[in-house]
DRENLO-421965 format. One record per residue (C-alpha): y, x, z. Coordinates in steps of 0.02 Angstrom, whole numbers, padded with zeros to 5 digits, always signed. Example, Ala and Ser with C-alpha at 12.3 -4.5 7.8 and 13.67 -1.06 7.14 Angstrom:
<sites>
-00225+00615+00390;-00053+00684+00357;
</sites>
This chain:
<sites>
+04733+03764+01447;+04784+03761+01264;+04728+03873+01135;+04912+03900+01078;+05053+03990+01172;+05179+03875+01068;+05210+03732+01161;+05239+03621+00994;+05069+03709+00919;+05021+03789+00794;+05136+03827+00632;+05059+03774+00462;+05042+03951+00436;+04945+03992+00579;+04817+03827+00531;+04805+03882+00342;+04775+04056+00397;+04662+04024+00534;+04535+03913+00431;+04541+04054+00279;+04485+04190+00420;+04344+04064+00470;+04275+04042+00322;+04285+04238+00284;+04193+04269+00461;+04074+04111+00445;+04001+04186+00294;+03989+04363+00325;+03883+04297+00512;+03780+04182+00375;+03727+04329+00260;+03679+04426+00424;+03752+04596+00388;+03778+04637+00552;+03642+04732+00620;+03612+04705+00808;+03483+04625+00908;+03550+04519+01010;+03636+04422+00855;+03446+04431+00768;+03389+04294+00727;+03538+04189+00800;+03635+04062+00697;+03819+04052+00745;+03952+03939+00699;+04116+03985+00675;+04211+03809+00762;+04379+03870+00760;+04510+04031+00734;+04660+04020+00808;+04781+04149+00748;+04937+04207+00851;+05099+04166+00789;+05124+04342+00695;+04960+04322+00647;+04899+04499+00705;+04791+04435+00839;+04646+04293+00763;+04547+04230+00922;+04388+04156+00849;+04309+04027+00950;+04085+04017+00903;+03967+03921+00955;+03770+03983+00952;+03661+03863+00913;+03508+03854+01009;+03546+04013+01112;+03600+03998+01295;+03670+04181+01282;+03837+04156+01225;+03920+04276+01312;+03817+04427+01262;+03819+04367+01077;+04029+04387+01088;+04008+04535+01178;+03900+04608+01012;+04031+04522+00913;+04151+04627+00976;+04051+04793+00986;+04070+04744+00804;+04234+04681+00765;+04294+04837+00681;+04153+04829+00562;+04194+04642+00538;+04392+04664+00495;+04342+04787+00364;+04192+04674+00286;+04321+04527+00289;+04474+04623+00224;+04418+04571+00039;+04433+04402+00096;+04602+04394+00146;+04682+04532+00034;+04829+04406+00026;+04890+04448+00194;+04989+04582+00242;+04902+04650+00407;+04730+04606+00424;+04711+04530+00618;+04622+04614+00750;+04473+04466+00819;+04434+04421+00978;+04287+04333+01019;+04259+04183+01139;+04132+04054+01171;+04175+03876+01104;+04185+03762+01251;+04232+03600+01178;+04084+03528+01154;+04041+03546+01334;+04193+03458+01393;+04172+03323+01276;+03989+03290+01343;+04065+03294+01536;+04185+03186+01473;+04051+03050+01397;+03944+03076+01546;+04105+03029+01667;+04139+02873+01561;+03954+02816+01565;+03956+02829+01737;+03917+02662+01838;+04086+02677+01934;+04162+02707+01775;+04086+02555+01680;+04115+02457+01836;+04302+02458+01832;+04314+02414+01647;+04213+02269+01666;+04335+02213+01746;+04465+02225+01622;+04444+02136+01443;+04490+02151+01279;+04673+02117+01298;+04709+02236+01429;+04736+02109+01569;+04632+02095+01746;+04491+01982+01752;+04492+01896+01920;+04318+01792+01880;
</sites>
């Protein structure tokens, strides 16, 4: 499943936007100004905002890093997203409505490690031995 309703992706807009709103939220997690303890102590990274195509709606996507409890740490996140939209707002004064966040877990990395751990497989490694460089079968 994509990350953008628009089947042709995201506009420049929506990219340029998106990566201004990370850097707003990456840096207000980094000074810690959120009190709560379940983000204590926790370093997050910010991978990814996507923003909808109106741009009211900024779904950012974090990973914490050396926590297994991702889902409670978006659940605080969004206990305190209205206190995050107003510590960001002098961040993006440029736009003209500041977007509502939504939290989610970052699950790329995971894929990308099932992925590598598919194509190290021995069935997997098997089959393109028998295939070389140019692309052809090899029958030896």
């Amino acid at each position: 499943m994509s990350r953008f309703d628009s089947k042709k992706g995201p506009s420049q807009r929506q990219l340029r936007v998106g990566e201004q709103v990370r850097h707003a939220v990456a840096e207000l997690l980094q000074r810690g100004e959120i009190v709560d303890p379940v983000l204590e102590g926790t370093v997050i990274s910010v991978s990814e905002v996507a923003m909808s195509p109106d741009l009211k709606i900024a779904t950012v996507y974090i990973t914490p890093m050396g926590s297994d409890n991702g889902d409670e740490i978006v659940k605080a996140l969004a206990r305190h997203r209205s206190f995050i939209r107003g510590r960001v707002s002098s961040s993006l004064k440029h736009m003209k409505y500041m977007p509502d966040f939504r939290f989610r877990t970052d699950t790329s990395f995971d894929n990308f490690s099932r992925i590598e751990s598919v194509l190290r497989s021995p069935e997997v490694a098997r089959d393109l031995d028998r295939f070389d460089e140019g692309g052809e079968e090899n029958d030896e």
